[in-house]
Every structure is written in structure tokens, then in C-alpha cells.
Z-matrix of the N, CA and C atoms (Angstrom, degrees):
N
C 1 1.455
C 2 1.526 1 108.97
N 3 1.144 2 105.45 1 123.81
C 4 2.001 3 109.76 2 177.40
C 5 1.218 4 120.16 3 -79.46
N 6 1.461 5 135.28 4 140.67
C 7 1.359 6 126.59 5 149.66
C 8 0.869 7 133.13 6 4.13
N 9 1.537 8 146.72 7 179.96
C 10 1.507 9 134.82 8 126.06
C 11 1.729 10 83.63 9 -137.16
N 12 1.299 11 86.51 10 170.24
C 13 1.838 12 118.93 11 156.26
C 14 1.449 13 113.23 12 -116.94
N 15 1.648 14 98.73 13 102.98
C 16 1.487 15 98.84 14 174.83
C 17 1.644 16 94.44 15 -88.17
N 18 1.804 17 86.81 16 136.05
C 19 1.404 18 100.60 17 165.94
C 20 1.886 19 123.86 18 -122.76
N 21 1.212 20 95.68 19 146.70
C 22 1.665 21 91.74 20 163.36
C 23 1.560 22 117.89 21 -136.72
N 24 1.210 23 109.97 22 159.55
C 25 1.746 24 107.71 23 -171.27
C 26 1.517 25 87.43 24 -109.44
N 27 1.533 26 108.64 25 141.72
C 28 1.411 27 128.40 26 158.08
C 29 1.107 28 146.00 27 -138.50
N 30 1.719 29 132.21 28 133.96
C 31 1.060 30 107.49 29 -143.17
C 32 1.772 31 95.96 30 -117.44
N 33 1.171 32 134.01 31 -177.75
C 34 1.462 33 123.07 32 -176.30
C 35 1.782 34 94.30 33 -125.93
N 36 1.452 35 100.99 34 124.22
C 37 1.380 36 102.34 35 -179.56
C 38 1.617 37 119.74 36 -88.23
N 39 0.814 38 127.35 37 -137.70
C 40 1.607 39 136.19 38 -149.43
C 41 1.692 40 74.91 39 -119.77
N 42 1.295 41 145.92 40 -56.28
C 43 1.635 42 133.87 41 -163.78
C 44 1.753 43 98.81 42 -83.15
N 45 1.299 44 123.49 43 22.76
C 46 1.149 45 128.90 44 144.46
C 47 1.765 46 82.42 45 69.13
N 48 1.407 47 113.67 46 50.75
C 49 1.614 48 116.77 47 154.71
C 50 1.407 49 107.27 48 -165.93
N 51 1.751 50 87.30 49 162.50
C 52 1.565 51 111.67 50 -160.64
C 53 1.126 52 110.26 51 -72.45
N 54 1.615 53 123.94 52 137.21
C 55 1.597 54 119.89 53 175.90
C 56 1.655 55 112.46 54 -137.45
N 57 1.407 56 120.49 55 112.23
C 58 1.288 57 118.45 56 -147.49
C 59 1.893 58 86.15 57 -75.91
N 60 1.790 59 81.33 58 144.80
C 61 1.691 60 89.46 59 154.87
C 62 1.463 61 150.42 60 -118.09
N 63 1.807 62 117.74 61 115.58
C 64 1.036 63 131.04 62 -144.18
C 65 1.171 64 93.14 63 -91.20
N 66 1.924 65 95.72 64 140.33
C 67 1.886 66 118.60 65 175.72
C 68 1.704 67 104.84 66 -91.65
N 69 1.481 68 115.10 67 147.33
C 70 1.336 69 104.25 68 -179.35
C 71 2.119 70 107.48 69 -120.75
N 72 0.966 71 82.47 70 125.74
C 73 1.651 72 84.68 71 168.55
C 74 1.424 73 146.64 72 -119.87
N 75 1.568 74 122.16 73 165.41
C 76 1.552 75 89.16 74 -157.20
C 77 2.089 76 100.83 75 -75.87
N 78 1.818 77 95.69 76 164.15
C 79 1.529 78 97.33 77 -175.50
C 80 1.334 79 120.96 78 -96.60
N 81 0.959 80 142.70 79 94.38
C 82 1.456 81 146.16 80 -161.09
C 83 1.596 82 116.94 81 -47.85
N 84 0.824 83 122.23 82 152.52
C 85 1.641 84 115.61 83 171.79
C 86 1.596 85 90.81 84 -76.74
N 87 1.510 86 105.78 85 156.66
C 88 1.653 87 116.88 86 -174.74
C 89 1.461 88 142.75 87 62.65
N 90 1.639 89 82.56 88 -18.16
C 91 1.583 90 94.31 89 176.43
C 92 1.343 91 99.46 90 -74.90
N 93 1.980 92 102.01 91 171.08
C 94 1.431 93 117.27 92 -173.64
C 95 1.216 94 121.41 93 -56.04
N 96 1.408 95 109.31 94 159.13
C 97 1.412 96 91.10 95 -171.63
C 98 1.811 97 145.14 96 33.48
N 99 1.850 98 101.11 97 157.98
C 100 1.453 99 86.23 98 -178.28
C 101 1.979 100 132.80 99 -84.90
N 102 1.104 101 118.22 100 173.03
C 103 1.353 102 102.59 101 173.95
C 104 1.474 103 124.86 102 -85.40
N 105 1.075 104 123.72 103 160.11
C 106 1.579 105 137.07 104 -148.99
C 107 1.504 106 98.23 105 -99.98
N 108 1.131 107 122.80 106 -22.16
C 109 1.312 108 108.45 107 -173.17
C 110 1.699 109 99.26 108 -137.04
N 111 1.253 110 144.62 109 131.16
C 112 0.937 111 138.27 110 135.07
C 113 1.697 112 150.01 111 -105.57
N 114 1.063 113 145.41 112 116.86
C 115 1.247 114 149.20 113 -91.98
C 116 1.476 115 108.15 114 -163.22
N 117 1.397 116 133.15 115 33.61
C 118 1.429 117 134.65 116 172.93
C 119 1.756 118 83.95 117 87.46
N 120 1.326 119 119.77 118 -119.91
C 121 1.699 120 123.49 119 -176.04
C 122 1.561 121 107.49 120 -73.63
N 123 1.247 122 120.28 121 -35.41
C 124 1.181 123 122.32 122 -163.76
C 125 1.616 124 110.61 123 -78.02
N 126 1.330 125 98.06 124 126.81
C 127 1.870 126 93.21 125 178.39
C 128 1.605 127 109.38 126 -137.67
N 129 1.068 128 119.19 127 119.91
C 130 1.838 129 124.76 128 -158.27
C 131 1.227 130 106.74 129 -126.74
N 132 1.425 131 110.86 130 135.80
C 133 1.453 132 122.20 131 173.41
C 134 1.508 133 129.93 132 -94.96
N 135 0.754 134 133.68 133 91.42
C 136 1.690 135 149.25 134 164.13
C 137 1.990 136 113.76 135 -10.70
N 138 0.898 137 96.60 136 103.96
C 139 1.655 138 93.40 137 170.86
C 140 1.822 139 117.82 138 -152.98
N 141 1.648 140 88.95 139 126.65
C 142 1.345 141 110.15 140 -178.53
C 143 1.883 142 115.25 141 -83.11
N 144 1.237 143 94.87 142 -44.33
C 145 1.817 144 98.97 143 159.84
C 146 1.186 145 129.42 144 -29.90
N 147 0.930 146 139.10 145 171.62
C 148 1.602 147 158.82 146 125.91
C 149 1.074 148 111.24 147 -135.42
N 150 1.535 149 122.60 148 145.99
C 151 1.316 150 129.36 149 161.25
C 152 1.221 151 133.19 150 -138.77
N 153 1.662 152 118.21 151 126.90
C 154 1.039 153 108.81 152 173.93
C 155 1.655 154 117.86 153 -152.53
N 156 1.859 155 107.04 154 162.68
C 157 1.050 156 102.40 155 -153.69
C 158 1.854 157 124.68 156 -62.84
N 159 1.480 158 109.73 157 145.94
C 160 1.537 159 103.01 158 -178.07
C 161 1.601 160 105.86 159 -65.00
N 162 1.620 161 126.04 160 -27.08
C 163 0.870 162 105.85 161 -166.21
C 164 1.796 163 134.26 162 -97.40
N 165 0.715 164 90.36 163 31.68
C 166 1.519 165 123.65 164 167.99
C 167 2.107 166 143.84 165 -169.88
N 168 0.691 167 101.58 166 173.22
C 169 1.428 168 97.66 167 -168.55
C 170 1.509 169 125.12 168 78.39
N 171 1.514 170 138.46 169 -139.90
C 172 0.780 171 148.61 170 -169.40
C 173 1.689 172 103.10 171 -90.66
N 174 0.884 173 135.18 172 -16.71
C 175 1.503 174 135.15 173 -164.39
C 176 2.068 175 102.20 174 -119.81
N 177 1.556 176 95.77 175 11.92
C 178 1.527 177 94.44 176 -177.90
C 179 1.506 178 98.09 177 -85.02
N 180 1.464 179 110.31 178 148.68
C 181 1.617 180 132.81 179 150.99
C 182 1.737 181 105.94 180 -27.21
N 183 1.795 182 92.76 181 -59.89
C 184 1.821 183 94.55 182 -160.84
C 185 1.302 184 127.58 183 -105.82
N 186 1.678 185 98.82 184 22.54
C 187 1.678 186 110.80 185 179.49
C 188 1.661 187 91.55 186 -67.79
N 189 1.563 188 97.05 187 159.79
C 190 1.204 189 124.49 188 160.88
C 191 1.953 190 116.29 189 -66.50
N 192 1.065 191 108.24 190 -50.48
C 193 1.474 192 116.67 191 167.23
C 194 1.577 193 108.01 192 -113.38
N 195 1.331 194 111.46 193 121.53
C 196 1.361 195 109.32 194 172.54
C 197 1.492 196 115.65 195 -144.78
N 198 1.242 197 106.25 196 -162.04
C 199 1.826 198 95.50 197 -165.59
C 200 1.590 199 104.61 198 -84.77
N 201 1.872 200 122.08 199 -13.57
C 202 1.429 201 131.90 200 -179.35
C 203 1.565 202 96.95 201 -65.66
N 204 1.295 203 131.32 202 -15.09
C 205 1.873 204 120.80 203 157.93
C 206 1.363 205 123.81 204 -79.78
N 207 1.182 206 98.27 205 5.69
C 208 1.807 207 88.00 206 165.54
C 209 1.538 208 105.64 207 -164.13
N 210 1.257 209 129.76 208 8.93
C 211 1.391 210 119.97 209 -165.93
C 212 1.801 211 91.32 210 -91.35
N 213 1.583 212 113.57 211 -175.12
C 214 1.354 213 126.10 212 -159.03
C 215 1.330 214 106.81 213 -161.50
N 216 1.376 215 120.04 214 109.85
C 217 1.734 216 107.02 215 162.57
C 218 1.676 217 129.06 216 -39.89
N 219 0.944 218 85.72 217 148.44
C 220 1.924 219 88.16 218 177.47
C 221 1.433 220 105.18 219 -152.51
N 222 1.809 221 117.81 220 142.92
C 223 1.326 222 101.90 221 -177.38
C 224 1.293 223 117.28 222 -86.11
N 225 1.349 224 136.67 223 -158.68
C 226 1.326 225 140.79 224 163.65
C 227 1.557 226 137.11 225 -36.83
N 228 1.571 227 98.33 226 -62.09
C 229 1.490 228 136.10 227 152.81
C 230 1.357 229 125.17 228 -28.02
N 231 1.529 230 91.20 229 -21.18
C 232 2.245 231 101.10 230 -172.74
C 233 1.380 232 93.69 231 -97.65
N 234 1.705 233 128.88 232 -26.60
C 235 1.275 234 111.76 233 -147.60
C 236 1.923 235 106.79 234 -85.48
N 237 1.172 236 98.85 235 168.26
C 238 1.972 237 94.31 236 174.54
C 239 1.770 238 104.57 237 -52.54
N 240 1.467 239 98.04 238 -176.43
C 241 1.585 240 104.08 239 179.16
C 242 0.775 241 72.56 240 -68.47
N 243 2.018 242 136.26 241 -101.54
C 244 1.034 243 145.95 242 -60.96
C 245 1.237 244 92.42 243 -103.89
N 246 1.780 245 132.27 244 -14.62
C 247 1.824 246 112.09 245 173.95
C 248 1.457 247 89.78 246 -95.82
N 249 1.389 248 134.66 247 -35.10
C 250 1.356 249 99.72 248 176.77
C 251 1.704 250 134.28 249 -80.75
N 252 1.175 251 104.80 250 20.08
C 253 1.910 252 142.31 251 151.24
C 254 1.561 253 93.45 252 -56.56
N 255 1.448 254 107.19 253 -71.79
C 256 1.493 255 134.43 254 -143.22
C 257 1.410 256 104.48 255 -67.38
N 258 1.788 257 108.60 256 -44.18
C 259 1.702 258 127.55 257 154.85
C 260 0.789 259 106.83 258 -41.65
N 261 1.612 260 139.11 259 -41.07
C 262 1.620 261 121.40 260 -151.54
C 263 1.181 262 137.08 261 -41.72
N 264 1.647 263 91.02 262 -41.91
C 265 1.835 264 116.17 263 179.74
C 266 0.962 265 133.47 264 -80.01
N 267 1.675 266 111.59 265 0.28
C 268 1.409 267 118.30 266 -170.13
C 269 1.664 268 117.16 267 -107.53
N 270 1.172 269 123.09 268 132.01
C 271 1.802 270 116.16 269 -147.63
C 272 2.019 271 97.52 270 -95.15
N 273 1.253 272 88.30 271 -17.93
C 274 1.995 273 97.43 272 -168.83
C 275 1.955 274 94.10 273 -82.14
N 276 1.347 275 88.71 274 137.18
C 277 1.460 276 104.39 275 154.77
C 278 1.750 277 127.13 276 -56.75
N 279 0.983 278 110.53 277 128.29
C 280 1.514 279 131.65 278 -159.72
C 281 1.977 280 97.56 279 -117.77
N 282 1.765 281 105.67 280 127.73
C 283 1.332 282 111.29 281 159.43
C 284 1.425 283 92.21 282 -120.68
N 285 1.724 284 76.03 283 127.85
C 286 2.099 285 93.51 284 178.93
C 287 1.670 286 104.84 285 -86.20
N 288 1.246 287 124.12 286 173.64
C 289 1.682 288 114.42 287 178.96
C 290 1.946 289 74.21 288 -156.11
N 291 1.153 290 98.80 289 -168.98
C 292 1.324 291 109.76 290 178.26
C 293 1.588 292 97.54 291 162.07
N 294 1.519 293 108.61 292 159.49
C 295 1.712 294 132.06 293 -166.50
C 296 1.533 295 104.22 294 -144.87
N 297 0.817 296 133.66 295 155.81
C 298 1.994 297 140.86 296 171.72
C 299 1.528 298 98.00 297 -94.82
N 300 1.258 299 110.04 298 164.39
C 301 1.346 300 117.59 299 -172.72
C 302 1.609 301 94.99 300 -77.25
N 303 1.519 302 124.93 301 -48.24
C 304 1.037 303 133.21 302 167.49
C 305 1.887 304 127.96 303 -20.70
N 306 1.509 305 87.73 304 -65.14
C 307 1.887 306 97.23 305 168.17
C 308 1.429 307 91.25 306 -63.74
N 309 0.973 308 147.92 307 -92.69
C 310 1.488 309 140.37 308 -148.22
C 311 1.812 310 118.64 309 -33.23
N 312 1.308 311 93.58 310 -36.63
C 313 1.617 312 114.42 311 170.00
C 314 1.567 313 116.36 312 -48.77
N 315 1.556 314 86.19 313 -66.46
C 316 1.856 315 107.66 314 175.86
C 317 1.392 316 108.98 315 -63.70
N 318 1.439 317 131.18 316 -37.09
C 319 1.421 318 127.57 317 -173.86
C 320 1.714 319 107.35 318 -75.39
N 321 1.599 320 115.48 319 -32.63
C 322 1.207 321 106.88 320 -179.61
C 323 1.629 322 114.73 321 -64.55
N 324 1.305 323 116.98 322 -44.86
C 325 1.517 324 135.42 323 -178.58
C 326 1.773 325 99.63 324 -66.73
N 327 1.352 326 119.69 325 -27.74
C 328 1.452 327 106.63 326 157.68
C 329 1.386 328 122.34 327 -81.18
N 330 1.471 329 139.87 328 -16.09
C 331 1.295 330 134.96 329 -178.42
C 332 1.166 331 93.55 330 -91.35
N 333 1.747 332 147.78 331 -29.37
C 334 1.143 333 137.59 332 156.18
C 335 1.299 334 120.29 333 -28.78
N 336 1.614 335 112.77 334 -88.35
C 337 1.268 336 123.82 335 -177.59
C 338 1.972 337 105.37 336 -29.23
N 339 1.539 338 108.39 337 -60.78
C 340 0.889 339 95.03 338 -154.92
C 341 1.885 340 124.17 339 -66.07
N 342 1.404 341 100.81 340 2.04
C 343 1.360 342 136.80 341 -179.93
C 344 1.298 343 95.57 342 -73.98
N 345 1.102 344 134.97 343 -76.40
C 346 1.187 345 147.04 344 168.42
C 347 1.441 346 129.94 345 -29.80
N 348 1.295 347 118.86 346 -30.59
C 349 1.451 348 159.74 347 -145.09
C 350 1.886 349 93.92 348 -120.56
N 351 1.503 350 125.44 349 -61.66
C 352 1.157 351 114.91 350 -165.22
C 353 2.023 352 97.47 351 -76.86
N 354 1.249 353 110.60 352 -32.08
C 355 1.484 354 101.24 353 -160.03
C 356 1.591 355 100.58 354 -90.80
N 357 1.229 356 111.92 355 -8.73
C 358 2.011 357 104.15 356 164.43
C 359 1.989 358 102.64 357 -93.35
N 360 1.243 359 110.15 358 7.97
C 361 1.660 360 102.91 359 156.45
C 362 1.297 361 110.14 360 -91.03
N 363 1.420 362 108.33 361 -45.97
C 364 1.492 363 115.60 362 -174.48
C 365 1.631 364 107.70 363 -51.74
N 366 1.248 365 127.84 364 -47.14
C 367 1.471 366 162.79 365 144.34
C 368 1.885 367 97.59 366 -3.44
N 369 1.424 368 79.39 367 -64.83
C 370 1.607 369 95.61 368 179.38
C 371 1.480 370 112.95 369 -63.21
N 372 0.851 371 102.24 370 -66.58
C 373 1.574 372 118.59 371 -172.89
C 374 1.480 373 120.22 372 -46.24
N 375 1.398 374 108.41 373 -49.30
C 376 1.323 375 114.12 374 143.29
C 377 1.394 376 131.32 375 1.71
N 378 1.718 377 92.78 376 -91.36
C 379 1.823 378 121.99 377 -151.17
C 380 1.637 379 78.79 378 -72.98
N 381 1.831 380 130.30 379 -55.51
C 382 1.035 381 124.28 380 -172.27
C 383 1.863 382 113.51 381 -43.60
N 384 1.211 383 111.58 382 -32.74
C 385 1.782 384 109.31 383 -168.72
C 386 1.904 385 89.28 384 -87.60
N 387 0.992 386 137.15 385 -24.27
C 388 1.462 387 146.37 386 176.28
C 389 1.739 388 82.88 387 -49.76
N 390 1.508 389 98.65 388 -84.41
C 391 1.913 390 103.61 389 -150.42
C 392 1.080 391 113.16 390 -62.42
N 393 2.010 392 128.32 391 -22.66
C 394 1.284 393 114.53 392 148.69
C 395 1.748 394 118.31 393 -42.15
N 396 1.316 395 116.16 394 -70.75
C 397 1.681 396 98.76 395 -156.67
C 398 1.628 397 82.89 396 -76.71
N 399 0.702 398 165.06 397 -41.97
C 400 1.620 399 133.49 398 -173.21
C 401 1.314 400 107.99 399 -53.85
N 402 1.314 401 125.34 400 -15.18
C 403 1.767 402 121.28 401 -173.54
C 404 1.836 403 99.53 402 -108.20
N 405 1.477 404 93.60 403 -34.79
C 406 2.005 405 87.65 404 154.64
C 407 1.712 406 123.61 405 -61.28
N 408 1.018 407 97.54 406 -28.80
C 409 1.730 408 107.99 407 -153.48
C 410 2.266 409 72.39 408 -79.20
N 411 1.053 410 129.74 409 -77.80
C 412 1.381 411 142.12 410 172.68
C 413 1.364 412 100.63 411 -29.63
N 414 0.921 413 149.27 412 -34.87
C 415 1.499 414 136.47 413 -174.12
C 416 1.732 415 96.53 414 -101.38
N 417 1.433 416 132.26 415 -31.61
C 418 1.392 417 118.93 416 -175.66
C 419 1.860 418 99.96 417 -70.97
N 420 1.606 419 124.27 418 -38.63
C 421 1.472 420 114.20 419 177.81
C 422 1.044 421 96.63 420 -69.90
N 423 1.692 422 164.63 421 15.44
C 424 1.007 423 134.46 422 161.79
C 425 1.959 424 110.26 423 -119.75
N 426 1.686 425 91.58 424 44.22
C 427 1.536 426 107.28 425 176.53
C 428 1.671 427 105.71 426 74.44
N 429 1.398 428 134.94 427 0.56
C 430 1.352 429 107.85 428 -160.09
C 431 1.627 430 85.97 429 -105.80
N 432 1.461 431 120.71 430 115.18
C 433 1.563 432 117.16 431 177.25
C 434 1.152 433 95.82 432 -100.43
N 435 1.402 434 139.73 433 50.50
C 436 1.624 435 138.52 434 143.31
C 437 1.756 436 110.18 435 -55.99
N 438 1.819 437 101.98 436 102.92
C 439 1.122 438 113.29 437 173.40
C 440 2.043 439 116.20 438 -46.81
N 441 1.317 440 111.39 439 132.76
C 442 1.512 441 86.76 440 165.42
C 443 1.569 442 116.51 441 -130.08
N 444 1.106 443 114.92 442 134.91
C 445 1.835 444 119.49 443 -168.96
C 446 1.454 445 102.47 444 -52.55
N 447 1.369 446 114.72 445 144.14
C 448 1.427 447 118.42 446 148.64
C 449 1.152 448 134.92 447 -65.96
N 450 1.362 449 143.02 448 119.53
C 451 1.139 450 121.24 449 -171.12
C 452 1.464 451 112.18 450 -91.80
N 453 1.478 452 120.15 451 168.80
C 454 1.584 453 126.30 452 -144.52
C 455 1.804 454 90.92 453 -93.99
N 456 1.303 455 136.59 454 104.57
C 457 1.113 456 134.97 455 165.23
C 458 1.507 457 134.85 456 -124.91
N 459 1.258 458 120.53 457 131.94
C 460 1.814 459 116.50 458 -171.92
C 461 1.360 460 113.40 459 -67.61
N 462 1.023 461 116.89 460 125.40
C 463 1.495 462 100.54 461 170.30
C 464 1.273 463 125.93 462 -93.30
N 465 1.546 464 111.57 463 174.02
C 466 1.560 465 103.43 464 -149.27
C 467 1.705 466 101.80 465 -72.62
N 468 1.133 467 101.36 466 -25.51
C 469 1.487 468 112.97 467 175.29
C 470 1.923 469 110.82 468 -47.48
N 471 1.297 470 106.51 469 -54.39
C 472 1.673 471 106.19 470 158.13
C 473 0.775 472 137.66 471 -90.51
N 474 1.702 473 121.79 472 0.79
C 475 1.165 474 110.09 473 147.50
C 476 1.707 475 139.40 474 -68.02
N 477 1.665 476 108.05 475 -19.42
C 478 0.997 477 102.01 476 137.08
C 479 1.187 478 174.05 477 -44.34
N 480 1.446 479 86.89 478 -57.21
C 481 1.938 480 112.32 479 169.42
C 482 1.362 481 92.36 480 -50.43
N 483 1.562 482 116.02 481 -49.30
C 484 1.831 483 108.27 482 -166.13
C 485 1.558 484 121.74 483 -72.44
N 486 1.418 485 116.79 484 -19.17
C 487 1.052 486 111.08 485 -178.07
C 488 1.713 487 120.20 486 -105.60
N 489 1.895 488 105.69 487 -20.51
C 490 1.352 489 114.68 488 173.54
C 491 1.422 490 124.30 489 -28.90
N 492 1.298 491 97.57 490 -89.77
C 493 1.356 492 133.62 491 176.14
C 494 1.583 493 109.63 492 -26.81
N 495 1.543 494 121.15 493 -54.49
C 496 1.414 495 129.35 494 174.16
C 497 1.204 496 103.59 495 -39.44
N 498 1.670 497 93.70 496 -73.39
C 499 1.771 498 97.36 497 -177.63
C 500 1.234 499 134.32 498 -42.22
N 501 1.403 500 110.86 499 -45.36
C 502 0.966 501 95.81 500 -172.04
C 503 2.055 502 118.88 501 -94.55
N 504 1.329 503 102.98 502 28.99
C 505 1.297 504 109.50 503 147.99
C 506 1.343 505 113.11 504 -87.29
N 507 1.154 506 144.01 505 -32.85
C 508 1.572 507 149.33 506 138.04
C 509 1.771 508 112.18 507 -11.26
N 510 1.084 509 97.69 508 -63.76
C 511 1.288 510 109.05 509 -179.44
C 512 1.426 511 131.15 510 -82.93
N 513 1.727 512 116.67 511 -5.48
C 514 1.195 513 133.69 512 168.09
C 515 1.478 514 116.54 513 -100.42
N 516 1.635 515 99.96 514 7.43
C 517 1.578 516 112.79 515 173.95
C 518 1.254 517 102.77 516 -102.75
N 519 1.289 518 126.66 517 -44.16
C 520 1.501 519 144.28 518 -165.01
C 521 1.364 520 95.39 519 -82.06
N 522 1.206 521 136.55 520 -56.61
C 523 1.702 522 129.02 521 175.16
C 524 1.430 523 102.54 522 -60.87
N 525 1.300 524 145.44 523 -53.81
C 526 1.095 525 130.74 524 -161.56
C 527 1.638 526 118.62 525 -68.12
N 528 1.708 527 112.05 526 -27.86
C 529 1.504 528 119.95 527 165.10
C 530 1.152 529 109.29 528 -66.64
N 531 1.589 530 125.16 529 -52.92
C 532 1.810 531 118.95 530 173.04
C 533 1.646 532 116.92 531 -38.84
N 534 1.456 533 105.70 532 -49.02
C 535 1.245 534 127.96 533 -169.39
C 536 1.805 535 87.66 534 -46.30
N 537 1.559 536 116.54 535 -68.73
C 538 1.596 537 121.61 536 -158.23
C 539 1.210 538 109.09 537 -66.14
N 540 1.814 539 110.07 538 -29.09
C 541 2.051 540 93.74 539 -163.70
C 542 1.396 541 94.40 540 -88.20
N 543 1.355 542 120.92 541 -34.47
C 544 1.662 543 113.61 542 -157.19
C 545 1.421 544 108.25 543 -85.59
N 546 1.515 545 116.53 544 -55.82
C 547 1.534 546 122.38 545 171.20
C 548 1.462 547 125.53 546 -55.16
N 549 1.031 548 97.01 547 -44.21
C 550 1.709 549 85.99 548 -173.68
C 551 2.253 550 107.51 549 -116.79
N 552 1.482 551 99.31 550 4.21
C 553 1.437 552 108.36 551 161.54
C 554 1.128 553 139.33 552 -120.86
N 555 1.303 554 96.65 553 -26.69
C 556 1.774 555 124.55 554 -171.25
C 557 1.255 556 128.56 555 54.58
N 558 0.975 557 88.36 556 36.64
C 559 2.285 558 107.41 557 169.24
C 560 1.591 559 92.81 558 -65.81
N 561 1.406 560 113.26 559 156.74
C 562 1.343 561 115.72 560 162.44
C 563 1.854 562 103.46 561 -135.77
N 564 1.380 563 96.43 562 -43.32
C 565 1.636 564 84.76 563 -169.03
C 566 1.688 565 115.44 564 -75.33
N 567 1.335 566 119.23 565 145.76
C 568 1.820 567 117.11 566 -148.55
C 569 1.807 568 84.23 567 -115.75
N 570 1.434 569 111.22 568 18.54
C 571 1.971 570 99.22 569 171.68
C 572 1.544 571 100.74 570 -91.68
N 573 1.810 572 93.27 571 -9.57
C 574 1.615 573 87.85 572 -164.28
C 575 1.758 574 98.09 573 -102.73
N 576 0.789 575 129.89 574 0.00
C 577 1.469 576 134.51 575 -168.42
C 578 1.855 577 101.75 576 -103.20
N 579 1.190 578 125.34 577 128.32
C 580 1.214 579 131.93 578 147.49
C 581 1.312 580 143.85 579 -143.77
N 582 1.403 581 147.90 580 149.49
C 583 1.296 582 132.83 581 -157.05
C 584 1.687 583 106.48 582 -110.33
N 585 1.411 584 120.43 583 130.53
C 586 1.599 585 112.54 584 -164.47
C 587 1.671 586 78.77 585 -113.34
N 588 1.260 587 102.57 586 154.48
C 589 1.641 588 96.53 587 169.50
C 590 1.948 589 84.26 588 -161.84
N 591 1.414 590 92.60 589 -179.05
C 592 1.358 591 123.82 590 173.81
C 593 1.561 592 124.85 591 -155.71
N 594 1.450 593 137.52 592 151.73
C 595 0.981 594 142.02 593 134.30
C 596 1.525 595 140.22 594 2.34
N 597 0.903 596 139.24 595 122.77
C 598 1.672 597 124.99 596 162.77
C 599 1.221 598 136.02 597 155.89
């Protein structure tokens, strides 16, 4: 059985408290439980959760960028009612962490740069292993066959592959929160938006 990352989005209202925000979907006939809203045909289910797996993506242990660069414990007491409502039922001890939409913003634009940053070394590193053997290749026509080592370098080509992919689980976290506050809520400011999650 895997991990999860329970998540919830929250937003901070005007009485200067947190109020998680719930996604609604359609309710199937047979599925669990009943639906929360019903509506002439339409019948929709209410959910404050998200889940997703610890072992990959943005919520992994062994990503390169993950939420352990900017997230923060927080106790119980900080979170909205309505997930610690949502807690009620659960008998296991819970460590909450939580991030602002804001840090997530700034952390993505830092795994950028630094994206940017590893593949103009690689860049470097390169042209530098180039003007060695062209300056080897120039010293062997002028009789000197002094072998010279290669030195061990990534190329920018893997430095990509290695850092892409991370990121852009970064960025499929950060679009998918834009996606909820602005599209379907219309929050804009991200000091007021944050994601509390836990373990489990």
C-alpha cells in the first residue's frame, strides 16, 4: 500500500480565516455514498481532498524539486474548520505542513533559473572539452603524443532530461491550483491561497 499526500486548498477570507476549497463532481449512480448536491438530473459530490501519490511527482521523497523546499509544519489549530471537520474521523495522528500559493510561485521561478543555470554550464563544459582535444589534436601534429584524459561532463542534453521532468511536476502542481482558484473561483491574490496537506 503507498503513501498518499492528502491535500487541501485554502483560501483566507476577509474574517482573517482559512476556508478550505471544495471541488465538485458528477455523482454516479452506485457509487459510494450519496451526492451532496442535487439539482433536477444533476447530482454532484463535494470534495475537500486531493490525492496524490507520494511516490512520485511533486509530493515524492526523491524528486529533485519537491514540496520539502518550501513547505512548513503547522499545528492543527491553524487549519480551516472544515478539514479539521474532515479530520474528525480519523483516529491516527496527523503532521500538517503547508506552503502559500505565493512560495510555490517563487520556488517554481527558482527551479527554472536554476534549469537554465545547469544547462548553460553544461553549454560550457562542452565547448571547454571541444578546445581541449582540438588543442590535443594540435599538440599530437606537432609530435607531442601526451595522452590527455577526458574529463567527466553532463551534457546539456542530460542535463535536461534530469531536470525537465522534475520541474515540470512543479508546474503541474502550480497550474492545477491556478486552474481551481482563478477558473472555477476567481481568487487572484496567491498570499491568500495555501495548500495544507499531510501524509498517509
Amino acid at each position: 500500500m503507498g503513501v498518499y499526500a492528502h491535500r487541501f486548498i485554502e483560501v483566507l477570507g476577509k474574517d482573517n480565516k482559512w476556508k478550505a476549497l471544495p471541488l465538485w463532481n458528477k455523482h454516479e449512480e452506485g457509487a459510494y455514498g450519496k451526492p451532496d448536491i442535487i439539482d433536477g438530473e444533476l447530482k454532484l459530490k463535494r470534495h475537500l481532498c486531493f490525492l496524490q501519490s507520494e511516490s512520485s511527482g511533486f509530493y515524492s521523497s526523491v524528486s529533485l524539486f519537491s514540496e520539502e523546499d518550501l513547505s512548513h509544519s503547522i499545528s492543527s489549530d491553524e487549519l480551516s474548520d472544515d478539514v479539521r471537520e474532515y479530520m474528525a474521523g480519523y483516529e491516527f495522528p496527523v503532521n500538517w505542513h503547508c506552503f502559500s500559493l505565493a512560495e510555490l510561485e517563487a520556488f517554481a521561478d527558482k527551479c527554472k533559473e536554476q534549469i537554465y543555470s545547469n544547462i548553460a554550464d553544461a553549454f560550457h563544459d562542452r565547448n571547454m572539452q571541444l578546445i581541449v582535444k582540438m588543442l590535443a589534436s594540435i599538440r599530437k601534429e606537432n609530435g607531442n603524443d601526451e595522452e590527455t584524459e577526458d574529463s567527466i561532463y553532463q551534457s546539456p542534453r542530460a542535463e535536461y532530461d534530469d531536470y525537465m521532468e522534475e520541474f515540470l511536476s512543479v508546474l503541474s502542481e502550480l497550474n492545477m491550483i491556478h486552474f481551481i482558484i482563478r477558473e472555477i473561483y476567481g481568487y487572484y491574490s496567491s498570499d491568500m491561497i495555501r495548500v495544507v496537506f499531510f501524509y498517509g
